[in-house]
N, C-alpha and C positions, 0 to 999 in steps of 0.2 A: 710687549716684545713684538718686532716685527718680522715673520718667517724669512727666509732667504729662501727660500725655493728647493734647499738640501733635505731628501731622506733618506738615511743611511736602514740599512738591511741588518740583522743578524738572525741567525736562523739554526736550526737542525737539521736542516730539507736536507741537505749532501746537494750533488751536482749531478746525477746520475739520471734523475725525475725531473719532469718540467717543473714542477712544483716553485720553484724561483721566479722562471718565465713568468710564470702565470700569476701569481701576483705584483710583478714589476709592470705586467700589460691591467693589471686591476688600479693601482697606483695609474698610471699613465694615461688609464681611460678618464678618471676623473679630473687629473690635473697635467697635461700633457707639458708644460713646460715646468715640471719637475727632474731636476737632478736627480738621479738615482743612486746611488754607493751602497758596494755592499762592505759593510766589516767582515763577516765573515758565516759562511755556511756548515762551516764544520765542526760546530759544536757534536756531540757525543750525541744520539738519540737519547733525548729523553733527562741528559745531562742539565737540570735548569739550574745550579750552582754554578758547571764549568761555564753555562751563556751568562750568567751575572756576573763572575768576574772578568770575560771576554767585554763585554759590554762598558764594563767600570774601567778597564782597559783604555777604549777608546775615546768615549765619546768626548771628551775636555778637548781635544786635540781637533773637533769640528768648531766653526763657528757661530756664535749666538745667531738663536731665530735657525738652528736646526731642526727636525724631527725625527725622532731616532726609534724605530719598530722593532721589537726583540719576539721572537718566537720560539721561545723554547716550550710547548704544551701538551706535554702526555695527558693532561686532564679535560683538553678539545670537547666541548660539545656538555659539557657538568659541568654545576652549579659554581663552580670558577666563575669569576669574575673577572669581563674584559676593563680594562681602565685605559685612561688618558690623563696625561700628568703634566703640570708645568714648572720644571726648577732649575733655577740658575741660567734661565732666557733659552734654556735649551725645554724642547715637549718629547717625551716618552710613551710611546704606546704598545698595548701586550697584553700578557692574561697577569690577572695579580695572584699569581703561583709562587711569588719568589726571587722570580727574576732580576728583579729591582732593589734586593736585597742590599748590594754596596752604593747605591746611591744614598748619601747622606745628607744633601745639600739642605737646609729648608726648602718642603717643598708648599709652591702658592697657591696651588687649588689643582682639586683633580676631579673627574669626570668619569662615572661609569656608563660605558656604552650597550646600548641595547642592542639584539639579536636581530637581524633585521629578516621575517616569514621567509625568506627566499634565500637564508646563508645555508650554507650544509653544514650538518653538525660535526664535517672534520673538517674544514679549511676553513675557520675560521682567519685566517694569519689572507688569503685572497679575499677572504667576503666579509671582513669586522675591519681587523687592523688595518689595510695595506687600504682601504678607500680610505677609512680615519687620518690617515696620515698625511693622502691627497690632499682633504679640506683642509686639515690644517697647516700645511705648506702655502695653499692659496690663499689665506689669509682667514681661515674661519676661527671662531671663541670654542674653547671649551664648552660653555655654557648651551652651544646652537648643537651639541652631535652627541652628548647625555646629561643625566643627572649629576647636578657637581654634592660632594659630600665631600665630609671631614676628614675621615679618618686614612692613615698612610696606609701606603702601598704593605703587603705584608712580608716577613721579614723571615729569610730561614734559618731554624734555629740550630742549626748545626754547621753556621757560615765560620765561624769563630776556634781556633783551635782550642782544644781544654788541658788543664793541669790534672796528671795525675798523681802525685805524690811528687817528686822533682825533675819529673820526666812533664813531656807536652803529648798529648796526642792530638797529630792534625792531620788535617785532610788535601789530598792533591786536588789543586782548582784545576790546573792545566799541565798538560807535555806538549810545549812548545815544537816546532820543526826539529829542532836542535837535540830533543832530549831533556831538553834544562826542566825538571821535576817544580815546577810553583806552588805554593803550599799557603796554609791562613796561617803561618805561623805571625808571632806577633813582632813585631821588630825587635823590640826587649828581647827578645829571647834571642836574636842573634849572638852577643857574647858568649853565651853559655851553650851555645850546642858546639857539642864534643861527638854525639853519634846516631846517627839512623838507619833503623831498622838491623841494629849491630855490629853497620861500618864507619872507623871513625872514618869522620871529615872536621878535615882545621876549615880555619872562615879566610876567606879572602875579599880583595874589593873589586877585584876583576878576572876574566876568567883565564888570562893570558899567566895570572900569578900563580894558577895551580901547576903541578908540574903534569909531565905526559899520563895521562891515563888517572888521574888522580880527582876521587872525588870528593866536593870543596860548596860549599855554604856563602852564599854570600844574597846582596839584597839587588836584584835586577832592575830591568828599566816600567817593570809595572811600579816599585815599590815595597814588591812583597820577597820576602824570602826564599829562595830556589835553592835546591842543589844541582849542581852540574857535572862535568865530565870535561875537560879539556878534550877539544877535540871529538868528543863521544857523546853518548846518549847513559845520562842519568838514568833513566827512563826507564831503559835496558837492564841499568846494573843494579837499581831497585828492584825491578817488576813491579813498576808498578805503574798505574795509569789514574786519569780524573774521577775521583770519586771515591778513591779507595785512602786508606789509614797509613801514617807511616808514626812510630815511635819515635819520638825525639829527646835524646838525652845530655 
């Protein structure tokens, strides 16, 4: 695979903190004619499901010979493990917390990176990933920035919605701008949802077909299952937010 010079960003930092600056200037100092992109800094603190499906979101949409840096790491500076990955011509770097959860692709070798004396044990994401990403946009191997090993990325075990009896319980990945409620529900289960969290919603296939104020099921442009709100925020009419449980029946 040959880098194209693109590293896309995704983060928890917010916008508030230099913390972005500062590692797009750690990135830049190693490889100055790096692209920069960010996907997106507004993952939830600490939310590493809502940055995995954000992440599984994008990244197909860049192309081959990307490298894509995901930081979501409440676990900074412990015995977590940083990695570097290669699948589907696109490279992935991050802590292996999770993150990397909806990536399914085969992946062809990955590489754990070592700590380097001089990182600080919280910015990891300026002083591991964001140089890692540098090399390897400029054209470095896996093999030259850690030790490459077998086994995958790890995998969270509550990515998945579950069956309770003839109901689903699943979990919101994200509340889009919009409101629109995104969930792991499974596509199969679309026909048959009739209610959540108490309110019925029929299924539609667009959000123009709900009527005013009327909330409605259908499968968005991730792929996954939402509820929405014509016009409004599901989001609201649920209460509910990334990370938390919604009943589906």
């Amino acid at each position: 695979m040959k880098p194209n010079g693109i590293v896309t960003l995704l983060t928890d930092f917010g916008l508030d903190d230099a913390y972005v600056g500062a590692m797009k200037g750690a990135i830049l100092a190693v490889y100055p004619k790096a692209s920069v992109i960010d996907i997106t800094h507004g993952v939830r603190p600490f939310a590493v499901l809502q940055g995995a499906f954000l992440l599984d979101s994008a990244w197909r949409n860049f192309p081959v010979g990307t490298v894509h840096v995901a930081v979501v790491d409440p676990g900074v500076g412990s015995r977590r493990k940083a990695i570097a990955f290669r699948t589907a011509d696109h490279v992935f770097v991050g802590p292996d917390n999770g993150l990397f959860t909806f990536l399914t692709e085969p992946i062809s070798e990955t590489a754990e990176l070592p700590t380097p004396p001089e990182a600080s044990p919280t910015f990891h994401g300026r002083d591991i990933f964001g140089p890692t990403a540098a090399r390897l946009a400029a054209g470095a191997s896996l093999a030259e920035l850690g030790k490459l090993r077998r086994d995958e990325p790890m995998r969270l075990a509550d990515a998945w919605a579950s069956k309770v009896g003839e109901a689903w319980r699943a979990q919101v990945l994200h509340c889009d701008h919009f409101g629109n409620v995104i969930t792991n529900l499974p596509i199969r289960a679309l026909a048959r949802i009739k209610v959540v969290n108490g309110t019925p919603v029929p299924t539609v296939e667009t959000y123009e077909d709900a009527a005013p104020n009327e909330l409605v099921a259908l499968v968005g442009s991730s792929g996954r299952i939402e509820f929405a709100l014509r016009e409004g925020s599901a989001a609201a009419r649920l209460h509910t937010a990334p990370g938390e449980t919604l009943l589906v029946t």
